[in-house]
N, C-alpha and C positions, 0 to 999 in steps of 0.2 A: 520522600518526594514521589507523586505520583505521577506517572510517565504517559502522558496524555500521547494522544495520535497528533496535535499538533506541536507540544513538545518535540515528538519524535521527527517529525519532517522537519522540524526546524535543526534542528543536531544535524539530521542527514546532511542538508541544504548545507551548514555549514562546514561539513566534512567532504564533500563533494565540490567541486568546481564549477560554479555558475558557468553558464554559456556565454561568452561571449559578443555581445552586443555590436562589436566594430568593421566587421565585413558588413551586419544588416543596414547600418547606420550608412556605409561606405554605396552600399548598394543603390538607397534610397535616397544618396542626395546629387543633384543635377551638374555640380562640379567637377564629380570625378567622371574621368576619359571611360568611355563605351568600353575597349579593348581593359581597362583595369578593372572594372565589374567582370568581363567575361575572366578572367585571370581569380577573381578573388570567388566566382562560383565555380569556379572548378572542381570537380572531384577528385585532381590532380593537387598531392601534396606540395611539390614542385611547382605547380604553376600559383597556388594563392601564395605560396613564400614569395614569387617574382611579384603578384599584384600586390604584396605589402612594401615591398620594396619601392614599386612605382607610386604608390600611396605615400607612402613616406618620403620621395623625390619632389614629390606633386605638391602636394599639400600636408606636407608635417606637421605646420603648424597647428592644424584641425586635428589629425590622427596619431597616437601614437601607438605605434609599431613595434615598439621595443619588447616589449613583452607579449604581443600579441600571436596566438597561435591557431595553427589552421584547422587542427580539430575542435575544440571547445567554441569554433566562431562558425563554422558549421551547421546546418539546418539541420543533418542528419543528426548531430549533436545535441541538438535545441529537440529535437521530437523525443530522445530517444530519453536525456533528460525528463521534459515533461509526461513522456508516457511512465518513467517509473513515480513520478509524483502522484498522478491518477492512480499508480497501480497499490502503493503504501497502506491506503486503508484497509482495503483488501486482502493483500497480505499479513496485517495486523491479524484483525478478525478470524482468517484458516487458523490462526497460528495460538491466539488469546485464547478462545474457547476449548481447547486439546489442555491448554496448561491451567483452566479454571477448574477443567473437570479432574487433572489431576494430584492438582493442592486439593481439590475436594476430596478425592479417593485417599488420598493419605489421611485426611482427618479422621475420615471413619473408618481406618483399617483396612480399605480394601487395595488389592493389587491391580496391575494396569489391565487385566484381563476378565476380571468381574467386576460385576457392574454394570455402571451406565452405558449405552450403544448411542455413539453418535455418529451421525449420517450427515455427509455435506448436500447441499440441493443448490442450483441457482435456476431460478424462475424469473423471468421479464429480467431480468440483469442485474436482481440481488440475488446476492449471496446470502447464504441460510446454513443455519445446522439444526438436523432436527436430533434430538434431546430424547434418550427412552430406555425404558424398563421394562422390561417382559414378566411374564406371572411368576414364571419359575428363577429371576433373575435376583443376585445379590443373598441365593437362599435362603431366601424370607416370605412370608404370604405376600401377597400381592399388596394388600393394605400398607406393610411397613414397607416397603418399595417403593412406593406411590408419594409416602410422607418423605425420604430419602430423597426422592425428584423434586419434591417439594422444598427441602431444603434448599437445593442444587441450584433451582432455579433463584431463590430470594436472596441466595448468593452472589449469584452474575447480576440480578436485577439493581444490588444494592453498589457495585462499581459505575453503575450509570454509564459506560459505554455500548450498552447493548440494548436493542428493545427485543423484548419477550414477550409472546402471545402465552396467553394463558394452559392452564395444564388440559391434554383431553385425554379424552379415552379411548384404545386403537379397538375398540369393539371386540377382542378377543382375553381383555383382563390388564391387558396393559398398558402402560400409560406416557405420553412424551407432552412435550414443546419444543416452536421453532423459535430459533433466537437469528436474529437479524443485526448488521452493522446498527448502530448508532450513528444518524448523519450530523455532523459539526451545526 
């Protein structure tokens, strides 16, 4: 099975605790008493347990309380949730491209320390890795170094999570590419 980036938020999502939906809900409807909004946005643990209470006294039959908790119902909860959603793909990408380059380096024999160099970058708010070879790298002329990144690249290029700019040349013999997220 191949373990996509939405695969993977979906696994997460499931393994993790959605947020809470019942304080929002509680907030924004015109029933419930002034003083139980203030009780249920509290950043006091003790004070939204008494506004579920009052929730649950008030109008039961609309909310139920029983299982409702005051962190996952939370706004700090709900961001901090959604910011590591945003943050996932991201995460992915630091992390795929270290382990493409190292199933690659085992194919061809080499150890984690020769070889290819790669460099993180983030420019305008993408995230990049640039991809490279030097003359004297992998102890081979420049030329079979060159075909080696070339393989490297038609590698990642062929998982189709990645977009990759084409091979250059750093003007001193050596040669890289920048690989970039793949957007959904």
């Amino acid at each position: 099975m191949k373990l996509t980036e939405a695969k993977l938020k979906q696994m997460i999502k499931e393994a993790m605790i959605t947020p809470d939906p019942l304080i929002s809900k509680a907030l924004a409807d015109p029933d419930v008493h002034a003083k139980i909004k203030d009780l249920l946005s509290s950043d006091v643990e003790a004070d939204v347990r008494q506004g579920f209470s009052l929730l649950d006294a008030t109008l039961g039959d609309r909310y139920n309380v029983k299982y409702a908790s005051p962190e996952t119902g939370s706004e700090r909860y709900k961001e901090k949730f959604d910011q590591f959603f945003n943050e996932v793909p991201e995460m992915i990408f630091w992390n795929a491209i270290p382990a493409e380059l190292d199933k690659f380096n085992m194919a061809i024999g080499h150890t984690q320390d020769e070889g290819f160099e790669l460099t993180k970058t983030s420019q305008f708010d993408e995230a990049s890795y640039i991809v490279s070879v030097g003359v004297d790298a992998l102890g081979y002329q420049t030329s079979h170094g060159y075909e080696e990144l070339a393989k490297f690249r038609k590698q990642l290029e062929s998982t189709e999570r990645f977009y990759i700019e084409s091979l250059m040349n750093d003007g001193e013999g050596g040669h890289y590419f920048e690989v970039y997220m793949q957007e959904d």
